[in-house]
NUZATI-153527 format. One record per residue (C-alpha): x, y, z; residue number from 1; residue in one letter. Coordinates in Angstrom, 1 decimal. Example, Ala and Ser with C-alpha at 12.3 -4.5 7.8 and 13.67 -1.06 7.14 Angstrom:
2
     east    north       up     k   r
     12.3     -4.5      7.8     1   A
     13.7     -1.1      7.1     2   S
//
This chain:
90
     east    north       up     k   r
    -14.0    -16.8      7.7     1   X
    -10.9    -17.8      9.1     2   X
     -7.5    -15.9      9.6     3   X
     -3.8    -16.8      9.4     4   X
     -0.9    -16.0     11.1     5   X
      2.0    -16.6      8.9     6   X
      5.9    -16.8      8.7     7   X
      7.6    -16.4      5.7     8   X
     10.9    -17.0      5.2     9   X
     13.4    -15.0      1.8    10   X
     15.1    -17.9     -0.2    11   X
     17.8    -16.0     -0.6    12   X
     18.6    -14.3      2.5    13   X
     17.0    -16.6      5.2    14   X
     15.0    -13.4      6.9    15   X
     11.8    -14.2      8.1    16   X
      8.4    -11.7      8.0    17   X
      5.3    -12.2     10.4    18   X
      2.2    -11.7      9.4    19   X
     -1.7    -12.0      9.0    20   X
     -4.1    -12.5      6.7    21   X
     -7.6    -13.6      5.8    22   X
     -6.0    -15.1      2.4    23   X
     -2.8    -16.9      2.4    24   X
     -2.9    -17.3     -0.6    25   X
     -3.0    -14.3     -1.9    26   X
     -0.8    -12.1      0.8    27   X
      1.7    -14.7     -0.4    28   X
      1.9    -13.5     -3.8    29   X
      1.6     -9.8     -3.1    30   X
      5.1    -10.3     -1.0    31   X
      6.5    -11.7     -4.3    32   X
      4.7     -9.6     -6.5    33   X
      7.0     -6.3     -7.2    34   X
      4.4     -4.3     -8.4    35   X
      2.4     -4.8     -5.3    36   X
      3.1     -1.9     -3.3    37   X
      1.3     -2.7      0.4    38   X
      4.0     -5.1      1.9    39   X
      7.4     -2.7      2.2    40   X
      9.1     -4.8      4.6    41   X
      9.1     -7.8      1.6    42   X
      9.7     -5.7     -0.5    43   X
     12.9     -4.0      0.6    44   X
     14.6     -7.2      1.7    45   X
     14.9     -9.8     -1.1    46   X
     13.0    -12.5     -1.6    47   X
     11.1    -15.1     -3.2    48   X
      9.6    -15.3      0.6    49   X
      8.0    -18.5      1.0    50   X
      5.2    -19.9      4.2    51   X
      7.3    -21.7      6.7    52   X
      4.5    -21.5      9.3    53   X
      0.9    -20.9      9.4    54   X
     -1.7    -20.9     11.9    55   X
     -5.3    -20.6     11.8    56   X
     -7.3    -18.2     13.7    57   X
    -11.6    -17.7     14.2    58   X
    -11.3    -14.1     14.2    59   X
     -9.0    -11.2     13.3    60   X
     -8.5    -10.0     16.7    61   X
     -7.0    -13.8     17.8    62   X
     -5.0    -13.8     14.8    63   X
     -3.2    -10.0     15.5    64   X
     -2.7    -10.8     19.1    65   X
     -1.0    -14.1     18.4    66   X
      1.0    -12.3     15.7    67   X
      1.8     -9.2     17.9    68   X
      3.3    -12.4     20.5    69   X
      5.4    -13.8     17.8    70   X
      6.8    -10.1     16.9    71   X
      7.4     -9.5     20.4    72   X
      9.8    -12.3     20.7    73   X
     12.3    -10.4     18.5    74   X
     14.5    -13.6     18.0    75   X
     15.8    -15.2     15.5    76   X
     16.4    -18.5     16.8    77   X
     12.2    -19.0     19.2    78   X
     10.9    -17.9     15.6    79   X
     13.0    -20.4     13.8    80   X
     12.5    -23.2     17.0    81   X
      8.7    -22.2     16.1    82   X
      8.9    -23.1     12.8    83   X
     11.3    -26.4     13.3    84   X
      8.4    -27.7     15.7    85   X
      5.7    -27.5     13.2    86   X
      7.8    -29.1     10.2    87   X
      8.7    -31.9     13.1    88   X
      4.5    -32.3     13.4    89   X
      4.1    -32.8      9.8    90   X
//
């Protein structure tokens, strides 16, 4: 099974969430999903939150310690320089 670490970014307000997952898929629509309850932070700040970055991960324990290295950052702009350098890849 492989796991993702995600960023999504609100349409509307141009906020981004970190996360991981073992379905992208599916976390994706329980951030947009207002009846889901298990994603607060998505939830209080307006969405529709779309993937602007994914990566893919063997284990869990990979994927949380990258994710915990993204969070860390606490920046704006390496999260958004993050995501520029994978759209300028594809």
């Amino acid at each position: 099974m492989d796991y993702y670490v995600y960023i999504l970014q609100s349409e509307s307000t141009g906020r981004y969430y970190i996360g991981h997952t073992d379905d992208l898929e599916r976390r994706v629509l329980q951030h947009n999903d207002p009846e889901y309850h298990g994603s607060k932070t998505t939830k209080r700040f307006h969405g529709p939150w779309t993937v602007v970055y994914s990566e893919t991960y063997k284990t869990r324990s990979e994927a949380v310690v990258r994710e915990k290295q993204i969070k860390v950052w606490k920046s704006r702009k390496m999260i958004a320089q993050l995501v520029e350098s994978r759209q300028s890849r594809d």
